[in-house]
Backbone as CSV, one residue per row, in Angstrom:
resi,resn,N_x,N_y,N_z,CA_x,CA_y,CA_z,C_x,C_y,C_z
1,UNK,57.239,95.289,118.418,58.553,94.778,118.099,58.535,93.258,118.322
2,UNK,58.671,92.634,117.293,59.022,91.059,117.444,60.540,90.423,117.682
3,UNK,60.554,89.057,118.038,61.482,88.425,118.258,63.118,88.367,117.689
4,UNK,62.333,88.447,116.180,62.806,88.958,115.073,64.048,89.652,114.426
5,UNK,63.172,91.079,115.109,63.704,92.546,114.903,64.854,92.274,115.995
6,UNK,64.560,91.926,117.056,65.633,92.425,118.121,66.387,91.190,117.766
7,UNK,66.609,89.912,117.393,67.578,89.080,117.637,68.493,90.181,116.220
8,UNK,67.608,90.526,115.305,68.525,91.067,114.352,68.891,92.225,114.863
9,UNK,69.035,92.649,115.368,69.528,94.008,116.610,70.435,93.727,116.913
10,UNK,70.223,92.522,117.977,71.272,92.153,118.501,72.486,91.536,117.875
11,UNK,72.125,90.752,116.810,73.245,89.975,115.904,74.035,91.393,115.343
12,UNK,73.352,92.458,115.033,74.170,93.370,114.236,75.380,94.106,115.416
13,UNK,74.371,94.437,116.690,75.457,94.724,118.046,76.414,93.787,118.224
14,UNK,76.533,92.510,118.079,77.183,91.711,118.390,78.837,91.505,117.131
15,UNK,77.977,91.763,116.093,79.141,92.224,115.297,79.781,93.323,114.894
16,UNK,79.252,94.866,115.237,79.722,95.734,114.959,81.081,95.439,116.244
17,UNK,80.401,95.435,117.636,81.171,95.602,118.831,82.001,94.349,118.824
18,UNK,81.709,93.814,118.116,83.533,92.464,117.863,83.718,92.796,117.159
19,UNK,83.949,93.511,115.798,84.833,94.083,115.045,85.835,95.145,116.034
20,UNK,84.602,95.916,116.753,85.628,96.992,117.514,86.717,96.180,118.413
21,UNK,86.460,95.478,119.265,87.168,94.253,119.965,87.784,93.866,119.408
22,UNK,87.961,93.212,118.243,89.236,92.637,117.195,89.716,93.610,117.173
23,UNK,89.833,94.640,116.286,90.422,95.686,116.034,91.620,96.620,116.847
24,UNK,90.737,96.987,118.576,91.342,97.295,119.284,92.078,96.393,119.796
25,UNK,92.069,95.424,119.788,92.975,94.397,120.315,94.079,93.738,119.392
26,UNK,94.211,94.042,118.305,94.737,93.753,117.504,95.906,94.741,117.487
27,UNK,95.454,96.174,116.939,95.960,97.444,117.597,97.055,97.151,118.581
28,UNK,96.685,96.834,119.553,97.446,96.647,121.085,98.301,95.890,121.074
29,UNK,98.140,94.945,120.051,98.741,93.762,120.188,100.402,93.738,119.294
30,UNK,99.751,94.539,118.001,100.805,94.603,116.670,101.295,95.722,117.010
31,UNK,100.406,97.019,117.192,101.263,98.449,116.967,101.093,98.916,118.468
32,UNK,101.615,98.778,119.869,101.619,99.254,120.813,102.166,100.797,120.727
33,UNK,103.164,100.506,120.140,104.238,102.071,120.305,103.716,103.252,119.301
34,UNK,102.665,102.753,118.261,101.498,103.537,117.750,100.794,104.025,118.192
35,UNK,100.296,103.055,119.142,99.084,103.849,120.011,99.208,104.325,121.268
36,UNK,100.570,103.978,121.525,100.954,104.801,122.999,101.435,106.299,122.219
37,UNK,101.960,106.698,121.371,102.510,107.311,120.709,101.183,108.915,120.427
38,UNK,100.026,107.952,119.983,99.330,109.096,119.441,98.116,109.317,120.870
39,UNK,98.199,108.590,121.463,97.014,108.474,123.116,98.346,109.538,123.605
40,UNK,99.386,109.020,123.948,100.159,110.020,124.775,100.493,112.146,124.618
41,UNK,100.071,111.957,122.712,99.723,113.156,122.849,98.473,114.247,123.429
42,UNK,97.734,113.304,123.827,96.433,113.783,124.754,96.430,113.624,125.712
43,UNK,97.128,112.550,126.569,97.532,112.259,127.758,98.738,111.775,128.257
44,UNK,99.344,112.496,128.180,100.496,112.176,129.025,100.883,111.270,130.263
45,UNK,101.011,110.117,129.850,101.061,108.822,130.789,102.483,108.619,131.040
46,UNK,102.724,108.262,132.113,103.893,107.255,131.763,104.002,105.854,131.037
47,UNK,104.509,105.079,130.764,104.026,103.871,129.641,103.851,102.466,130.585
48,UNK,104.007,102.381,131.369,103.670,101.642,132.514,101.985,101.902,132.870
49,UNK,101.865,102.812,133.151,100.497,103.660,133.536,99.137,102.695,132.165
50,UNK,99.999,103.829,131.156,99.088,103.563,129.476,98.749,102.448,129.861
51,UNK,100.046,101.073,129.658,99.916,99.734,129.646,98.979,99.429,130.324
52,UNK,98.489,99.535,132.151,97.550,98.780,132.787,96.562,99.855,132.744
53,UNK,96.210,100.958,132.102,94.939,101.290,131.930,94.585,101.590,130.156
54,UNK,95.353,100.453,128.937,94.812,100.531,127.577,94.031,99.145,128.137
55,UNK,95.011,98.221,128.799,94.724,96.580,128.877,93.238,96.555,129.672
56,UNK,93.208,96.944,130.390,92.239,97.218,131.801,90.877,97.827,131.397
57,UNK,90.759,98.361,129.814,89.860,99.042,129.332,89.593,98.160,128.164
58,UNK,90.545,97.031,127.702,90.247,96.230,126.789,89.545,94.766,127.347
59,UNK,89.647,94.509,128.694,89.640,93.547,129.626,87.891,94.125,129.681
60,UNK,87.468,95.047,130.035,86.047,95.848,130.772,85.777,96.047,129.513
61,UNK,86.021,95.969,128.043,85.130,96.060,127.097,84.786,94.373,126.596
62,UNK,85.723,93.854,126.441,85.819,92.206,126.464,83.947,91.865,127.213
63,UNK,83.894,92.508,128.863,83.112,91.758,129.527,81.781,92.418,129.110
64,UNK,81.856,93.509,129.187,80.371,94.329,128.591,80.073,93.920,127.117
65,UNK,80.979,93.503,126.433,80.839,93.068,124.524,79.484,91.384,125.153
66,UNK,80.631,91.052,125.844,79.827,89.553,126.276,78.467,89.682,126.789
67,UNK,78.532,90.703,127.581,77.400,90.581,128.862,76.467,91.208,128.083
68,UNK,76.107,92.129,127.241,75.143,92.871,126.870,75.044,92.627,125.152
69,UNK,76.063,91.678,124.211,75.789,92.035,123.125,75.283,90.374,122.707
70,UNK,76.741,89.443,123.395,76.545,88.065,123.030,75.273,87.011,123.760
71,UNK,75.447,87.298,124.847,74.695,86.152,125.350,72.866,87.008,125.207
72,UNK,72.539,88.372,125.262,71.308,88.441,124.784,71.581,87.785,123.409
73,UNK,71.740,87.653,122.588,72.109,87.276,121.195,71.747,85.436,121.297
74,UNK,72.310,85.336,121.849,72.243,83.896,122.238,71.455,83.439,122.420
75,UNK,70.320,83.721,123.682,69.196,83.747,124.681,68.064,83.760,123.346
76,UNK,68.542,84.783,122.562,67.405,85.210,122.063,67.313,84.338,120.529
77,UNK,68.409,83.791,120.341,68.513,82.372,119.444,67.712,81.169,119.754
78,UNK,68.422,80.735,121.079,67.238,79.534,122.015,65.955,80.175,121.915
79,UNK,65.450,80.846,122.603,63.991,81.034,122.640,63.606,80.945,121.359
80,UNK,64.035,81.880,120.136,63.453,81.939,119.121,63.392,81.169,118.703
């Protein structure tokens, strides 16, 4: 496996998983009462609850998108 292959790995991780990141955050942002609406039929939250554990799961995907998709991506730009 060359340098190559994996920066193109990684560039493709890096954009599938920020599309998902836009998306879900976008989601959250425009249609809240959508997605509390259709999450609450599987889980029954209170909407207080939903709120600091949709945000709290968008916050912990934010850091893992960064930590594992962008900056190898990056790293592997410089070197290359």
């Amino acid at each position: 496996m060359d340098i190559r292959t994996v920066t193109t790995f990684f560039r493709w991780c890096t954009i599938i998983n920020g599309g998902i990141l836009i998306l879900w955050a976008v989601f959250c942002a425009f249609a809240p009462d959508l997605v509390y609406r259709t999450q609450s039929k599987w889980f029954p939250l209170p909407r207080e609850t939903f709120n600091a554990v949709i945000y709290s799961f968008l916050g912990f995907f934010k850091v893992v998108f960064l930590f594992f998709n962008v900056v190898p991506y990056v790293a592997l730009l410089i070197v290359g």
